[in-house]
C-alpha positions in Angstrom: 38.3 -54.0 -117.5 39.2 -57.5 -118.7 40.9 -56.6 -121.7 43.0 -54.2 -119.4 44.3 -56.7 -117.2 45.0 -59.5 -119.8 47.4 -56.3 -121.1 48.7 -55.7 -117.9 49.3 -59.5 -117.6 50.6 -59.6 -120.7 53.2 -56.5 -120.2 54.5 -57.7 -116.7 55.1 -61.0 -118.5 57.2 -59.8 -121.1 58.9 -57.4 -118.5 59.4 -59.7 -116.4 61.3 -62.2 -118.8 63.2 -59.4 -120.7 64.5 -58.1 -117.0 65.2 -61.6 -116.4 66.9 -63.2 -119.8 70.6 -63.4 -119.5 73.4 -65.6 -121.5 74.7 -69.0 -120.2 78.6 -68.9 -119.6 80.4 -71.3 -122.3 76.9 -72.1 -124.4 76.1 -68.5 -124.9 72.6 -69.7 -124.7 69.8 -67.4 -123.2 67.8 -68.5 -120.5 64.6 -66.6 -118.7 65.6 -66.9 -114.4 63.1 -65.0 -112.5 63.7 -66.2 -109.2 67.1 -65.1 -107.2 69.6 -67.9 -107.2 70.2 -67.7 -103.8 66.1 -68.1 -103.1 66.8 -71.4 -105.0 69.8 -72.6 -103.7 67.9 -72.3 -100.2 65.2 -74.1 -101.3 67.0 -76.5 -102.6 69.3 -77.3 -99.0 65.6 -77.8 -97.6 64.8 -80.2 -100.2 67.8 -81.8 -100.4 68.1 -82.5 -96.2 64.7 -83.9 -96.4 65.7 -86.3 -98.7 68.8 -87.4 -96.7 66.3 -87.8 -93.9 64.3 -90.7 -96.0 67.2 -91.9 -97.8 70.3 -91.8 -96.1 73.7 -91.7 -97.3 75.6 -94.9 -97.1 78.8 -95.4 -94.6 81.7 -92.9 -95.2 84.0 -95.8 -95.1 82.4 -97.8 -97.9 84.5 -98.0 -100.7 81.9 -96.3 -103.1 81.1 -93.6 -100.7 84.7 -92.9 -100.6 84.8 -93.0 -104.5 81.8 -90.9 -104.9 83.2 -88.1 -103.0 87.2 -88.2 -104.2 85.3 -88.2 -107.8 82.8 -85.0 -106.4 85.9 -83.1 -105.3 88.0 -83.7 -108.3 84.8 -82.0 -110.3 84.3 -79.3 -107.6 88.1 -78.4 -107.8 88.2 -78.0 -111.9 85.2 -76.3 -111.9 85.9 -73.6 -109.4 89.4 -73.3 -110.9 87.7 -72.8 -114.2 84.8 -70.7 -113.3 87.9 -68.4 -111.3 90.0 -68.1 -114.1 87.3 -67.1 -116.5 85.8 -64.2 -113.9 82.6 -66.7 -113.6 83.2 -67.4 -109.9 80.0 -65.6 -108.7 77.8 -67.8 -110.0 79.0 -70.7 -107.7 77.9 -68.1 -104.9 76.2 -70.1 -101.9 77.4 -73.3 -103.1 78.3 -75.5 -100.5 79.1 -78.5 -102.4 78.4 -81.9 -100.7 78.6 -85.5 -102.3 77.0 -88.5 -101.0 75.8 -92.4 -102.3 72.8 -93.5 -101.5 72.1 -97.7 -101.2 69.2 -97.6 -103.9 69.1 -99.6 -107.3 67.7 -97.4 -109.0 70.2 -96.3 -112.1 70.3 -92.1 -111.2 72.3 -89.2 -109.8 71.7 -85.5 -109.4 72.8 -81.9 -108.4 70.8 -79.7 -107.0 71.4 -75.7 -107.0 74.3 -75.4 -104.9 76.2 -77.9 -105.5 74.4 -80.9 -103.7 74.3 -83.7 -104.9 72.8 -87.6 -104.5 74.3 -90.4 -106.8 72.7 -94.0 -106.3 74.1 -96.9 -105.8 72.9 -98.3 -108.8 74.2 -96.4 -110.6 77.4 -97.2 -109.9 77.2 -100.6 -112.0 76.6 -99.1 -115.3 79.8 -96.5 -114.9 81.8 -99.0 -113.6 84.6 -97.2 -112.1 85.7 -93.5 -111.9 85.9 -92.2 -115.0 82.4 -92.9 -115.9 80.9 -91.8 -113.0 82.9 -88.6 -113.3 80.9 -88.3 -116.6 77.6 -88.7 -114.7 78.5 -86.5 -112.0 80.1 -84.0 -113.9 76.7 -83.9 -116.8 74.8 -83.5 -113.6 76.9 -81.1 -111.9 76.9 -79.1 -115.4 73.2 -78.5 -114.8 73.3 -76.5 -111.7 75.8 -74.4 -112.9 74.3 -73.8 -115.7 71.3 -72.5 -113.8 68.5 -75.2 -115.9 66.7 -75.7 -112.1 65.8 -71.8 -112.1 66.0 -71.6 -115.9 62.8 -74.6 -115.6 61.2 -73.3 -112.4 61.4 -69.9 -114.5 59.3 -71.4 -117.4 56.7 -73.2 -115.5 55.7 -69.3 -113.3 55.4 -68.1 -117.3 53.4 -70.8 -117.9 51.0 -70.6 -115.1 50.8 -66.6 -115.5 49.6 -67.6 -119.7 47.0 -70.0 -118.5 45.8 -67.1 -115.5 45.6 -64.9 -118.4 43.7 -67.2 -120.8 41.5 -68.1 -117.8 40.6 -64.5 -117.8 40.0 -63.8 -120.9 37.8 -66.8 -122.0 35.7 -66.2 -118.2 32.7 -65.1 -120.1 32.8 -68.0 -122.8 31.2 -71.2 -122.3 32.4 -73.8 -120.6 33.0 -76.0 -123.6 35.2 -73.4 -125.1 37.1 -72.6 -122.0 37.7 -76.4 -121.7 38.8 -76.8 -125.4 41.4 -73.7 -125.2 42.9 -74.3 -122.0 43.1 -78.2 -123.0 44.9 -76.8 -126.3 46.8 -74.0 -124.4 48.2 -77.2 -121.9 49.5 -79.0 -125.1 
């Protein structure tokens, strides 16, 4: 019975990421997604308005705000035009593309699936003016349509469904072996 279901586990997995492996527009790199994009980019809207709630954006007439987002749209515009002209435009589906500054030091920004995304105020010191944080925003921005927040989420269910499977299969060993496997398996 135990060999059967580390099989079974085993067959669903490679089903699964087989059914799910699909080419990266412009890399041409594979990438496993299990999850629906549109699952994500939900998920992500919740995550994204809780942080707003904790961290919120800075003034819409401050002079970086205003920068952030004329810099945000500029992106948003080329890439829509590009992903339109190259018949990619369904993967922005559900994107509702937002920019906002946050006042925190630390040296960061980010885009979440959909299109949201947080740049900090301290970042905004090391790029200096707009073209470098156009470079930031538009590495980050690069990311979500590219898919790498499914493409990673993707990785870590494979990786839990392995160590289920090991689990399984080393249950009648002893603890000591169990330990040692799943400590190697984790590395």
């Amino acid at each position: 019975m135990k060999k059967n279901s580390i099989q079974f586990a085993g067959y669903v997995l490679l089903l699964a990421t087989i059914i799910a492996c699909s080419k990266v527009p412009i890399t041409g790199r594979k990438q496993v997604s299990l999850l629906p994009e549109s699952e994500l980019i939900s998920l992500s809207l919740t995550e994204y308005q809780s942080f707003l709630k904790t961290n919120p954006p800075a003034g819409n007439h401050d002079q970086n705000t205003i920068m952030v987002k004329q810099v945000g749209n500029k992106i948003q515009q080329a890439v829509t035009k590009y992903m339109a002209q190259n018949k990619l435009s369904s993967r922005l589906a559900g994107y509702k593309w937002e920019f906002n500054l946050v006042n925190d030091p630390t040296i960061n920004a980010w885009c979440m699936p959909g299109g949201k995304v947080v740049v900090y105020s301290g970042l905004l010191g090391v790029t200096q003016n707009e073209n470098g944080l156009a470079i930031v925003m538009g590495h980050e921005i690069a990311h979500a349509v590219a898919r790498h927040g499914n493409e990673r989420m993707s990785q870590g269910m494979v990786t839990q469904l392995g160590g289920i499977a090991l689990g399984v299969a080393l249950q009648n060993k002893t603890a000591e072996t169990q330990a040692l496997f799943q400590t190697a398996y984790g590395v």
